[in-house]
Structure formats: structure tokens, C-alpha cells
C-alpha angles and dihedrals in degrees: 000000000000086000097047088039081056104046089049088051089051097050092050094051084048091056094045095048092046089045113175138302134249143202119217124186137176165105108346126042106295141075116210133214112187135169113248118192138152089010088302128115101210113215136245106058125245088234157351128224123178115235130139122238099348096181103151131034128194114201118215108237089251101032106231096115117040120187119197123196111233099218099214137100129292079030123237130201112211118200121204139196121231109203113197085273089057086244106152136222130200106243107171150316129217140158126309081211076230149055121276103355104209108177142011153160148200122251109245097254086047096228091124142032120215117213125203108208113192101186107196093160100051133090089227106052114228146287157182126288136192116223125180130230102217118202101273093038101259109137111238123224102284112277093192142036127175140182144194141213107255122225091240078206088127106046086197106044094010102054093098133021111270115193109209108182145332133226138172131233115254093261088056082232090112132031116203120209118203112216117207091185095043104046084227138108104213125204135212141188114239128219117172095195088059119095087220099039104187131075127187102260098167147283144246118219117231123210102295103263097011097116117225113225116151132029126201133175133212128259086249095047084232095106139028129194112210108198097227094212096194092057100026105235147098123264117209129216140178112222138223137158099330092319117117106202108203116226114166144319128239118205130238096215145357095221118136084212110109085204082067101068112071100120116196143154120033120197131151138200123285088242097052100246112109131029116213118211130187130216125193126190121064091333102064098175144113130252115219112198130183112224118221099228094214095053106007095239120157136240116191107240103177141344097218120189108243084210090224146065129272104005086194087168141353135190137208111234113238085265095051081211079113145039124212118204123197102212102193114189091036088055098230144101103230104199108200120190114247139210117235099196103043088025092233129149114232126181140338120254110177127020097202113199112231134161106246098323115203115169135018122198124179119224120202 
């Protein structure tokens, strides 16, 4: 019984020693893998790997590929290898079909990889494109583009469609691309046997100028929250069969500052109470909100500083005892301690210097 209560000892202070690893993509020519444990990131890095723009990673269910969108035009889409050690291996790089792919994600039987191109250099705007996974993880030549017609409210960020990312319903049947330059969230039906695997199912219309960028949906699959970038502010829906029902919208600030509207990254909680929403500009804060857990409304809970410039996308570490925030334009990941039961963020405890991060995945 001494020996087993020993060697049970041992392998939690292992775990809590090794901690967890994390991802970490963004503006410049590398992507990082670092080791993050008790609320600290440890330096150096584990490893390197050259890649330009990875702003956005999308992590394999069982993490053994990771593909990162090289945000440049024309756009390029990177596949890696992940061996049992998470070291990872260039595999291939083809087309976005598109210019400055800014999000994407994996169908749920992984067969395809939708791209989000936003497209904010070309004449054209940007779109959505269809590549496929083929069986060893290399990313084939896209099979599928498609573009919308954009609101033209705003003459200057609403002349031309910009997809800005693309998500699947929980059941994996419908994906859902938000488009910045449309004021629309589009569905699709999804069949993975055909060679185009997506067909026009609907779409739901957003305020006219306020700008869709990130969907997320609820624990239960019954609502969604959709961050609007241009006014600053979530839009809530209820859910069913591939059809978003737009109920209201709560907003990220009451500033009169027009800087202070730039809405960005949604997360919530892993069990399912709060939803956590950045907001860039002159703001740079986070929004805590409660869910109600019948309807999925939202009460504000805090408005916490992010102490830095840009948070373009944050992440909650495995424990959700932390929150790690990519604060792009002040070059930094600023990790601040969290609450689990009021949901609050508390203070930081480490300011980890990194070139324009972007994106931050956890790998277990």
C-alpha cells in the first residue's frame, strides 16, 4: 500500500512539474511550442518551427496533425505532424484559394479543412474555401470557394465580403461562416462523400455595419454567441437543425469612442458558466459574462484590463485556474489568474514576451 501511495505521489508531482503544452502562432515566421505549467509559460521554447503569419491553428481531435493559416496574399494553408512527444513535422503547404486566411477548422470527421479568407487586400474581398485532409495529413489543392455579396453599409470595411471564420454545429451536419463584409452568418450543409462538400442551407442577417467575426455554440448545442467587431458587442442566438435565431445583442462597452469598438475572440468556460469576450482598440479589456444555463443569456460580470495592446485572441489553460491573453500589438502573452466559482480574473501573474501573438492552442 506505502509503495502504490508513492508511486501515486510521484506521478502527480510529475504532472504537475510537466504541466501542459501550448501552441502558440502568430505575426512574424515561426510557430512555438512551449511548456506552460503553474500559470507560468517556461522559456525557451521546446521548439521552432518556420512558418509565415500563423494567425490562426486548428488542432486534430486527437492531436496528432495541427494546421496553421498563413495570413498573407496570395493566402497559404501549412499542415503539421504531431509525433507522441507533440514534436511537430512540416508535412505540406498549399493555396487558401483566397487572400489573408484568418480562421479556420476542421470538419468533425476531419476529412476537410475550412478556410476563412478575409481578404482585405484583394479587389475582390474574401471568401471561403474547401480544402481536403488527405490519409497521411497532408492538405490537398482546394476542391471549393465561395463568396458573398458584401453590405457595402460601411464604404470603407464593408465594400467587399470578409470571411472571417468558419465553425461547425455541434453535430458536425451544418458550418457556419461569419462574414465581416456581409453583416451575415451563412450556413451550409455539410457531406463529407461529396467532392464539394458544402450546399447553401440559409442565412441569418446581423445589425446593418456591426461587423460578424466568431462564432461560438453552447455546451448543450441549443444557443450560439457571435462577437459583432464593428459595434462591439455579442449577438445571441437560440439553435436548431442548422438554423441560428437571432435574439438580441449585448453590448462590449458604452464608450462614445469609435476606437473602442473593435470586438474579437469568444471562450467560455469549460463548465459552461461564463463566456469570456475580447475587445481591442482603445478598450483592451475583457468582458466577463454569466450564462444562464436555461436560455444562454448573458449577465456582464466584469470588464477586466488586459494590461496590453491588441488582445486578438486568448485562451483558458486545461485547469481554468488561468487565462492567457495574445496581445498582439504589445508583443506579449499576459496570463491572469481566474476564479472558477465567480468567474472573475484576478491578477497577472506572468507578462511573457512574444513577437505579434495571434492564437494560442493547448495541446494535452
Amino acid at each position: 500500500m506505502k509503495a502504490l501511495l508513492s508511486l501515486l505521489i510521484v506521478s502527480a508531482m510529475s504532472m504537475t512539474v510537466q504541466g501542459h503544452e501550448l501552441l502558440v502562432g502568430g505575426y512574424g515566421d515561426s510557430l512555438y511550442r512551449y511548456r506552460f505549467s503553474e500559470g507560468r509559460i517556461q522559456a525557451p521554447p521546446l521548439q521552432v518551427v518556420a512558418t509565415p503569419n500563423a494567425s490562426w491553428l486548428i488542432l486534430s481531435a486527437d492531436a496528432r496533425r495541427v494546421f496553421a493559416v498563413n495570413e498573407q496574399a496570395p493566402g497559404r494553408v501549412s499542415a503539421f505532424s504531431l509525433d507522441r512527444q507533440h514534436g511537430i513535422s512540416a508535412l505540406n503547404q498549399v493555396s487558401s484559394d483566397g487572400a489573408e486566411p484568418t480562421h479556420g477548422s476542421l470538419s468533425h470527421d476531419g476529412r476537410f479543412l475550412f478556410v476563412a479568407n478575409y481578404g482585405g487586400s484583394n479587389a475582390e474581398g474574401g471568401n471561403l474555401a474547401v480544402l481536403p485532409v488527405l490519409a497521411d495529413g497532408r492538405l490537398g489543392e482546394p476542391v471549393q470557394q465561395v463568396r458573398h455579396a458584401a453590405s457595402k453599409v460601411d464604404g470603407a470595411r464593408q465594400a467587399t465580403p470578409h470571411v472571417h471564420s468558419m465553425v461547425s454545429s455541434p453535430d458536425g451536419r451544418y458550418v457556419f461562416a461569419s462574414d465581416l463584409g456581409a453583416d451575415r452568418v451563412f450556413a451550409y450543409r455539410y457531406d463529407g462523400d461529396k467532392v464539394q462538400p458544402l450546399e447553401v442551407f440559409g442565412s441569418v442577417a446581423l445589425p446593418p455595419g456591426s461587423g460578424p467575426r466568431h462564432l461560438l455554440f453552447s455546451a448543450d448545442g441549443r444557443h450560439a454567441w457571435l462577437t459583432l467587431e464593428m459595434s462591439a458587442a455579442v449577438a445571441l442566438f437560440d439553435y436548431q437543425d442548422g438554423r441560428l435565431t437571432l435574439r438580441g445583442t449585448v453590448p462590449l462597452t458604452d464608450s462614445k469612442d469609435p476606437g473602442a469598438r473593435a470586438a474579437a475572440a469568444l471562450h467560455a468556460s469549460a463548465d459552461g458558466r461564463f463566456l469570456y469576450v475580447s475587445n481591442r482598440g482603445t478598450a483592451n479589456e475583457l468582458v466577463v459574462f454569466a450564462i444562464d444555463p436555461v436560455d444562454g443569456g448573458l449577465k456582464q460580470v466584469q470588464r477586466r484590463s488586459v494590461e496590453g495592446d491588441h488582445p486578438r485572441e486568448f485562451a483558458l489553460d486545461p485547469t481554468q485556474d488561468f487565462v492567457l491573453v495574445a496581445n498582439q500589438k504589445s508583443a506579449e502573452i499576459v496570463v491572469i489568474r481566474r476564479d472558477h466559482d465567480s468567474g472573475r480574473l484576478g491578477e497577472v501573474v506572468q507578462r511573457f514576451p512574444q513577437v505579434a501573438p495571434s492564437d494560442l492552442k493547448f495541446v494535452d
